[in-house]
C-alpha distance (Angstrom), angle and dihedral (degrees) to the residues before:
residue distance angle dihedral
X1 . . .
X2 3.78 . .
X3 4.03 88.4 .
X4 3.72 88.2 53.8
X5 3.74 85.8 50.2
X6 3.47 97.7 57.1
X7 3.72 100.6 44.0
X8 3.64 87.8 46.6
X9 4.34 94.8 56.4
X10 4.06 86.6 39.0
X11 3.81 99.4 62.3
X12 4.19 85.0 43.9
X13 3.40 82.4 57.5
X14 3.75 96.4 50.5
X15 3.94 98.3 33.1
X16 4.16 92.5 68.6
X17 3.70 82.8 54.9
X18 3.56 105.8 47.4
X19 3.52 90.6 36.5
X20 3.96 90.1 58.9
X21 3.69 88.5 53.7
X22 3.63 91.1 59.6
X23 3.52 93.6 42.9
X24 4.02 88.7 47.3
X25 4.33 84.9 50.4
X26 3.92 99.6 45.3
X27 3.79 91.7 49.3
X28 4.20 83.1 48.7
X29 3.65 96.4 55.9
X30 3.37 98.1 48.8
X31 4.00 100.0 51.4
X32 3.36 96.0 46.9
X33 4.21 89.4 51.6
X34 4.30 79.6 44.2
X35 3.93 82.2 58.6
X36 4.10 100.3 45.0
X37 3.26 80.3 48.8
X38 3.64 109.5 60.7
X39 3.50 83.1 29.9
X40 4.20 86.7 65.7
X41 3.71 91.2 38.1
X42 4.08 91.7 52.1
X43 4.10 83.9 42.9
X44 4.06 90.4 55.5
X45 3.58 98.5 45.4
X46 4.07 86.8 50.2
X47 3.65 91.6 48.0
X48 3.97 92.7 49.5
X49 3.73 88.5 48.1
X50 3.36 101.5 54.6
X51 3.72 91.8 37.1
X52 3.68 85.7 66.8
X53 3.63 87.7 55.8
X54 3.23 108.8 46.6
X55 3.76 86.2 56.7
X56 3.31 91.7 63.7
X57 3.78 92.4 45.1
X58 4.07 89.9 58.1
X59 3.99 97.4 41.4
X60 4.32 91.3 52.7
X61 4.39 85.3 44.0
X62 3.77 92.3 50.9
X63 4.08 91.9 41.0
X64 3.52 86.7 49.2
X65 3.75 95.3 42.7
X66 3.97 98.4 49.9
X67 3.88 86.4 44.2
X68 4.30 91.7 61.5
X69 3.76 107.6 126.4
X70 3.86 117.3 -114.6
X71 3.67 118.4 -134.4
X72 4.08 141.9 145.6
X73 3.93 121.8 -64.6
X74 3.25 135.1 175.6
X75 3.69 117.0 -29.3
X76 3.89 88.9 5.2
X77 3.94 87.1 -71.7
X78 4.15 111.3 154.7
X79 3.58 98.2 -94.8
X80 4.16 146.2 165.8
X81 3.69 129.5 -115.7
X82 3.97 96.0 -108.8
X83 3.72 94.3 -141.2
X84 3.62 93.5 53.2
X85 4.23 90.4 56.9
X86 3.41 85.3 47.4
X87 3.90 98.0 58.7
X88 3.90 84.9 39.8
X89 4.39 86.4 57.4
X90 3.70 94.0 37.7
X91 4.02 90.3 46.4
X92 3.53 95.0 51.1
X93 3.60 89.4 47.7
X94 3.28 94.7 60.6
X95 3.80 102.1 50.1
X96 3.63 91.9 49.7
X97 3.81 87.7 56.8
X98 3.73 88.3 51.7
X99 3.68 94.0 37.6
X100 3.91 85.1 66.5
X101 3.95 100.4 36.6
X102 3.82 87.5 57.6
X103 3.96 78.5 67.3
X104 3.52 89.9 73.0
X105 3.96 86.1 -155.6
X106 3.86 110.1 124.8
X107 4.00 94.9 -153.4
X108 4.03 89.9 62.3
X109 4.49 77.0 79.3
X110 3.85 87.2 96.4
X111 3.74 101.0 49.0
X112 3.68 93.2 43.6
X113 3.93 88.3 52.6
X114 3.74 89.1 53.6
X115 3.57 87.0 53.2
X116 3.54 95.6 50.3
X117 3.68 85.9 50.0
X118 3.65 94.8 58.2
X119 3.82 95.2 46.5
X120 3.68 95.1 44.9
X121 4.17 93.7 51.1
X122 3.61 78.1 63.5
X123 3.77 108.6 45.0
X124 3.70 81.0 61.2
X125 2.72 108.5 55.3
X126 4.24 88.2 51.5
X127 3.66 85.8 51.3
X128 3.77 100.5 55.5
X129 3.38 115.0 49.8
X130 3.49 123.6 -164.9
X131 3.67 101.1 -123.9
X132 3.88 127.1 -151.4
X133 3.47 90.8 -125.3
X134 3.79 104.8 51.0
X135 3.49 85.8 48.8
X136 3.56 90.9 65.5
X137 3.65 96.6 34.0
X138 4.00 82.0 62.1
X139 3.24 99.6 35.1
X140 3.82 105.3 49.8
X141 3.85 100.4 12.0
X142 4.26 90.0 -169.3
X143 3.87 100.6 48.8
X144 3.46 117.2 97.6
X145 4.17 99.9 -113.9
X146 3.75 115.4 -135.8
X147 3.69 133.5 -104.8
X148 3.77 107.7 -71.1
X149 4.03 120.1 -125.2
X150 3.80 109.8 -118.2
X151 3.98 95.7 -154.1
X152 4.59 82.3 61.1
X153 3.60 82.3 79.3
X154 3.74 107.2 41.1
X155 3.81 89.9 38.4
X156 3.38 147.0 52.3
X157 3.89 134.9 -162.8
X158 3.39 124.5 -100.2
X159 3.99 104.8 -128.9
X160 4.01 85.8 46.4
X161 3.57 86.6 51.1
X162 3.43 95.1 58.1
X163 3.46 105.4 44.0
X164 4.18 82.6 55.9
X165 3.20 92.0 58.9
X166 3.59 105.1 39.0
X167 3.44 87.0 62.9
X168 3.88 91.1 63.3
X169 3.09 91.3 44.5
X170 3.64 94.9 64.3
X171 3.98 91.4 47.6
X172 3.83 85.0 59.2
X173 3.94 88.5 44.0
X174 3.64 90.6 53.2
X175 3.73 105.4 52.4
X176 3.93 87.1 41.0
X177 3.62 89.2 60.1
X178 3.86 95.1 40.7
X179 3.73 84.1 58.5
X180 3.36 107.0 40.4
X181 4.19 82.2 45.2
X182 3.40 92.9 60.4
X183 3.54 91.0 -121.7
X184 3.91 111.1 112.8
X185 4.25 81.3 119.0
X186 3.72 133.3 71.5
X187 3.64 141.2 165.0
X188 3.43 111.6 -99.8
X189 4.26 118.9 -143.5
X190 3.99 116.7 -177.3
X191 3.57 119.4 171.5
X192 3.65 134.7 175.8
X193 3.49 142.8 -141.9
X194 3.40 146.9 -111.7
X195 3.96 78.3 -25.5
X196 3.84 107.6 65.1
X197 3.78 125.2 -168.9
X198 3.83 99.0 39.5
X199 2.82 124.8 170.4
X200 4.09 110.5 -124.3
X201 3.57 125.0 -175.5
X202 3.40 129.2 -168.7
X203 4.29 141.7 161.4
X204 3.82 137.8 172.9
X205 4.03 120.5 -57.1
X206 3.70 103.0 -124.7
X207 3.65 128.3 -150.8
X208 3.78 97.0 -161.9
X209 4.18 127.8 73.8
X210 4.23 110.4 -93.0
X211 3.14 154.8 66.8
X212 3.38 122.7 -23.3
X213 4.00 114.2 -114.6
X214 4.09 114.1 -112.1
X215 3.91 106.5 -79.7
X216 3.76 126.9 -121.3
X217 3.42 120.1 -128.8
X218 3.57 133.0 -153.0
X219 3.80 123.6 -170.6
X220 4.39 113.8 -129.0
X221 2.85 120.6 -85.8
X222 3.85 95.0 23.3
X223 4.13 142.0 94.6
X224 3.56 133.7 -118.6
X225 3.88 124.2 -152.8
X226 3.51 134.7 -137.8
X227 3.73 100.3 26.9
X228 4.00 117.4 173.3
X229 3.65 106.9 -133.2
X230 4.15 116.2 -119.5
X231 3.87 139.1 92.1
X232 3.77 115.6 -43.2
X233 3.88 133.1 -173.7
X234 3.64 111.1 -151.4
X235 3.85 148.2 161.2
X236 3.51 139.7 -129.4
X237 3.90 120.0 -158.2
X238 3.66 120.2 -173.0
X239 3.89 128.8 -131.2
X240 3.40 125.9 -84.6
X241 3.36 107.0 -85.9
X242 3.10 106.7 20.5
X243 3.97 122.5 146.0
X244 3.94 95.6 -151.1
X245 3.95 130.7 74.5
X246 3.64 109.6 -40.2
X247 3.51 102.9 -151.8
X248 3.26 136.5 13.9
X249 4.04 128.9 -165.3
X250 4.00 128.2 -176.3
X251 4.11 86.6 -105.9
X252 4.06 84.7 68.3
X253 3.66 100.8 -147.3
X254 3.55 119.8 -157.6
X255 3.80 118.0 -99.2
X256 3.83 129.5 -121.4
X257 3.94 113.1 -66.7
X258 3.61 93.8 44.5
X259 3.87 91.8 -94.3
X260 3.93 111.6 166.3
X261 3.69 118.0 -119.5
X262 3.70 146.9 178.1
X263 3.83 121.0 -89.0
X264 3.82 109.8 -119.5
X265 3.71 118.1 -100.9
X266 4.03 112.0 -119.4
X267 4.01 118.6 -105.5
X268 3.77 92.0 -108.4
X269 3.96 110.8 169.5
X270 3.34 89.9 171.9
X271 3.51 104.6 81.0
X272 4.04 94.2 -11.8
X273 3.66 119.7 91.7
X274 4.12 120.7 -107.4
X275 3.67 92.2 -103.9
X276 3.57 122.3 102.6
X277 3.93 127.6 174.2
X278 3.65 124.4 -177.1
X279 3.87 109.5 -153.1
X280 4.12 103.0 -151.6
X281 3.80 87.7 -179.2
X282 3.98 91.4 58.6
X283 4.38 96.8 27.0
X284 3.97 80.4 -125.4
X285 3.74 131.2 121.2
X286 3.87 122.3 -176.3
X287 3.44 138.0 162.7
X288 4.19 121.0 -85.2
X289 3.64 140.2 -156.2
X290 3.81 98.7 -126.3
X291 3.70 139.9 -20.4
X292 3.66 93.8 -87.6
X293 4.23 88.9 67.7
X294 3.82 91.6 60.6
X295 4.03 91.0 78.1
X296 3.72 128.2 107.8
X297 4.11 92.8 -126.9
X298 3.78 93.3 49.8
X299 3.73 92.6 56.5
């Protein structure tokens, strides 16, 4: 009887405890799926907003596009009046970048630089044209090059033109349907390799002069949640310790010896997928298909 006794008052002693464990875990699991979810529902309404906006974006580039003046070029070709493509790039430019300030969310920084990127590839290549002359000039250095024709640099052809264009059209196009996807977030996964648990931080590319915003870091191999998509710069720093590269930055420098190596692929998660490995052994990180890629054997 006394046996019974005791075991009976020793598991009343222990039940309080466990049972304030459980308590302590229920009311865990619940706040942090209270947090994902606001987190989601904060996500949407961003994504609807800037849907909206990026509608308008596109309709005010293809007005402007379909209302570009025709006139000769070179050789009597159909052609544009190069300045006049040039306002239409550097005006669009400018209302995506407001397009996404009106956001008022500071993590957008990345997705506007990739749309920045996209625009400027293009304004180059308007502003530098490849003339007839300096073609021959570099082609055949000791032939005489012929007369150059003053509308190649005030104008621009009309199929060239197009093609330019088209391509920022489809860098408006894609972060329209991002947003109005609901998909401006992903999960990001970086891993590392042969050096695990390093430590890899990373924050928004930004297209305008300042500070850089706070990074976020994510300790190897690991995933973070909630991550904008757009251009990032980043670094990846090694654990103490460790006998391979000890940090490793998107410029890729070479490590000590002289040994070649691979420049580091950008954090793009725009069109890159959302896994990352950092290869300490090479000083080279690049986007992967899947976990299962970031491994020493699979390389």
């Amino acid at each position: 009887m006394i046996a019974k006794s005791h075991r009976f008052w020793a598991a009343f002693r222990v039940g309080p405890t466990c049972l304030l464990s459980l308590l302590l875990a229920a009311r865990t699991v619940p706040a942090r799926a209270e947090v994902d979810s606001k987190m989601n529902e904060s996500s949407t309404k961003l994504a609807k907003q800037l849907a909206q906006e990026m509608d308008q974006v596109q309709r005010k580039f293809d007005a402007r596009r379909a209302a570009l003046p025709t006139v000769p070029g070179s050789g009597g070709a159909p052609a544009y009046p190069r300045q006049a493509v040039i306002d239409l790039i550097d005006s669009t430019e400018k209302e995506l970048d407001q397009a996404i300030e009106r956001m008022k969310e500071p993590g957008l920084a990345g997705l506007r630089a990739w749309g920045d990127e996209q625009i400027e590839e293009s304004r180059h290549k308007i502003e530098k044209p490849a003339t007839v002359a300096a073609t021959q000039r570099k082609a055949l250095p000791n032939v005489v090059p012929l007369k150059p024709d003053p509308l190649e640099a005030t104008t621009v052809g009309t199929a060239q033109t197009q093609q330019i264009l088209g391509q920022i059209e489809k860098a408006i196009e894609r972060i329209f349907h991002l947003a109005d996807k609901d998909d401006l977030e992903v999960k990001l996964w970086v891993g590392s390799t042969p050096a695990e648990h390093a430590t890899f931080r990373f924050w928004p590319k930004s297209s305008v002069q300042g500070v850089p915003p706070a990074p976020t870091i994510i300790q190897t191999n690991g995933r973070e949640k909630h991550v904008l998509r757009g251009l990032y710069d980043y670094k990846a720093s090694a654990p103490a310790g460790s006998r391979s590269g000890i940090e490793i930055q998107q410029s890729g420098p070479a490590p000590a010896g002289g040994m070649p190596t691979l420049r580091s692929e950008r954090l793009d998660l725009v069109n890159g997928s959302s896994f990352f490995c950092c290869r300490f052994d090479e000083n080279y990180c690049h986007h992967v298909n899947d976990e299962s890629e970031c491994r020493a054997e699979r390389h």
